[in-house]
C-alpha positions in Angstrom: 14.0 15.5 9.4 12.4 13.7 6.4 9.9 11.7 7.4 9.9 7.9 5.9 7.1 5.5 5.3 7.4 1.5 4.4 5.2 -1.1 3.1 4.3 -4.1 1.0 2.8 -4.2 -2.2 1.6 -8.0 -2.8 0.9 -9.3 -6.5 -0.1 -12.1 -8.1 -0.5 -13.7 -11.6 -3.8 -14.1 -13.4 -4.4 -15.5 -17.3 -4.6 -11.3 -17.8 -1.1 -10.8 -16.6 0.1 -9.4 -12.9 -2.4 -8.2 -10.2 -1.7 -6.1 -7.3 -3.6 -5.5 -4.0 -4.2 -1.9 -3.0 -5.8 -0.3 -0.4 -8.4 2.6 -0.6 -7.3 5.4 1.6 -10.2 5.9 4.5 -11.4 8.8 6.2 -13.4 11.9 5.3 -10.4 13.4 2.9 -10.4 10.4 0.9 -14.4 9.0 1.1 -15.2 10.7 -2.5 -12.2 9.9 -4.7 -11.4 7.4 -6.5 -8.2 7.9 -8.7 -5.3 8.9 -7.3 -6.6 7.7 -3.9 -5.6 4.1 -3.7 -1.8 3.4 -2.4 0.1 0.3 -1.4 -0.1 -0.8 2.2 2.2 1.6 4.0 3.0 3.1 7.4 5.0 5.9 9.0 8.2 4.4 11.2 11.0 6.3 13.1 14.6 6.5 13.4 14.1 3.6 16.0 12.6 1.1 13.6 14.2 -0.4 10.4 12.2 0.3 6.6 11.7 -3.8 6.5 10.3 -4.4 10.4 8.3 -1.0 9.8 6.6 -2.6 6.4 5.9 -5.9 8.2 4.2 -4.4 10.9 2.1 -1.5 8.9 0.7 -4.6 6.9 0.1 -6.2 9.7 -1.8 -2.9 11.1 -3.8 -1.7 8.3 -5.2 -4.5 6.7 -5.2 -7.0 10.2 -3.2 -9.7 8.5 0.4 -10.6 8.3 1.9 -10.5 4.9 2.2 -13.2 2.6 4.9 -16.1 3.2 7.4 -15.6 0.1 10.0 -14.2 -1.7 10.6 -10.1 -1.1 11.8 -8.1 -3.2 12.9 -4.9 -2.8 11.0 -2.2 -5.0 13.3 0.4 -3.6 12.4 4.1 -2.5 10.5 6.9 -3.4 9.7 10.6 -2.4 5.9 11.5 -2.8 4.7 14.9 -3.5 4.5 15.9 0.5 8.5 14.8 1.0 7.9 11.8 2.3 10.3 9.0 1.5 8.7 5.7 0.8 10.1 2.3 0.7 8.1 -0.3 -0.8 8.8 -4.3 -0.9 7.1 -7.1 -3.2 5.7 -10.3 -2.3 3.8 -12.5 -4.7 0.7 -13.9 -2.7 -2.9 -14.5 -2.4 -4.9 -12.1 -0.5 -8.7 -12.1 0.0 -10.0 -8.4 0.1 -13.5 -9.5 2.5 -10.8 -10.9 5.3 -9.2 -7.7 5.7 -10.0 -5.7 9.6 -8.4 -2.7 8.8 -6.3 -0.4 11.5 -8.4 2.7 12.7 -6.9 6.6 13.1 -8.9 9.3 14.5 -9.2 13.0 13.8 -11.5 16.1 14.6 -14.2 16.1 12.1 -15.5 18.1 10.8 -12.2 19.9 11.2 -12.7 23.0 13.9 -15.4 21.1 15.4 -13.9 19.6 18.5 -15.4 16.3 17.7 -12.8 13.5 17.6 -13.7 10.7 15.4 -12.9 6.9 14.4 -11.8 6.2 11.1 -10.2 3.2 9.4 -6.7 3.7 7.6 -8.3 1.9 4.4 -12.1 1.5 3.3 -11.4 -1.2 1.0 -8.7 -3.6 -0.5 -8.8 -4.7 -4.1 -7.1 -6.9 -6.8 -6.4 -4.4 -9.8 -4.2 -5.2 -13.2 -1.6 -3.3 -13.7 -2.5 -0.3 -15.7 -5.9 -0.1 -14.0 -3.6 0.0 -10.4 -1.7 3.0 -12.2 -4.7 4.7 -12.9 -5.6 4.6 -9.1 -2.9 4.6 -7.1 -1.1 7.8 -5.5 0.8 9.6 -8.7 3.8 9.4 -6.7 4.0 5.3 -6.1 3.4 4.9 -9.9 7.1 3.6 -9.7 6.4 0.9 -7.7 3.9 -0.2 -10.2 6.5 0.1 -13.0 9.4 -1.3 -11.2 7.3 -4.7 -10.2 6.4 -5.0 -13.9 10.1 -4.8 -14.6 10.8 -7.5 -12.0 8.3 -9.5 -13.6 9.0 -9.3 -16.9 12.4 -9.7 -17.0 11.8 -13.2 -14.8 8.8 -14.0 -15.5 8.9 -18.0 -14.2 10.2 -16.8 -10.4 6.7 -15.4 -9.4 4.6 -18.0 -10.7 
């Protein structure tokens, strides 16, 4: 069974050009990297759960705060390295990074030790442009990056 993830990748304008909001992956695995180790907002969901329901509520989980009123749109589907298919939505919004209470996971760490600890699913949220975002983000969401920028530029005046 391929396992499927959803989420919502917010952006906004700025005199520079488009912005997007991405989320530092937390945890032990993740504490010392930098690129490569930031990803859109994004959640695991079953067969029981719809892509768009399963985005909504992953915002809602790892970052403590509903998504942005607005217009979605659909970014479509990816498959990252691991298999994993991953279907990401836009939202143009406003988003401060210090209001963000970030979901928690735990695991046994040091791994073999027994000890189960607390974690949260992101250390930190920022506002990057969108070549610095491409230089940080997961290899395999990239396309999310480039398909927003397509959005964007070929209507520029519906995101403002």
């Amino acid at each position: 069974m391929v396992r499927t993830s959803a989420g919502i990748l917010v952006h906004r304008r700025r005199e520079g050009g488009a912005e997007v909001l991405l989320g530092h992956m937390g945890g032990p695995l993740w504490e010392n990297r930098d690129e490569g180790a930031w990803s859109v907002p994004k959640g695991e969901y079953g067969p029981e759960e719809t892509a768009w329901k399963a985005a909504r509520r992953e915002f809602r989980e790892e970052l403590g705060l509903d998504p942005p009123e607005g217009r979605f749109e659909s970014l479509g589907s990816a498959r990252q390295s691991g298999g994993k298919l991953v279907t990401v939505w836009a939202v143009p919004g406003q988003l401060d990074p210090g209001s963000v209470v970030p979901g928690t996971f735990e695991m046994e760490w040091p791994r073999g030790s027994g000890r189960i600890r607390e974690f949260p699913e992101i250390d930190r949220v920022a506002w990057f442009g969108l070549e610095e975002a491409a230089r940080r983000i997961l290899p395999a969401q990239r396309v999310f990056l480039d398909r927003l920028g397509d959005l964007l530029e070929a209507d520029p005046g519906e995101w403002e």
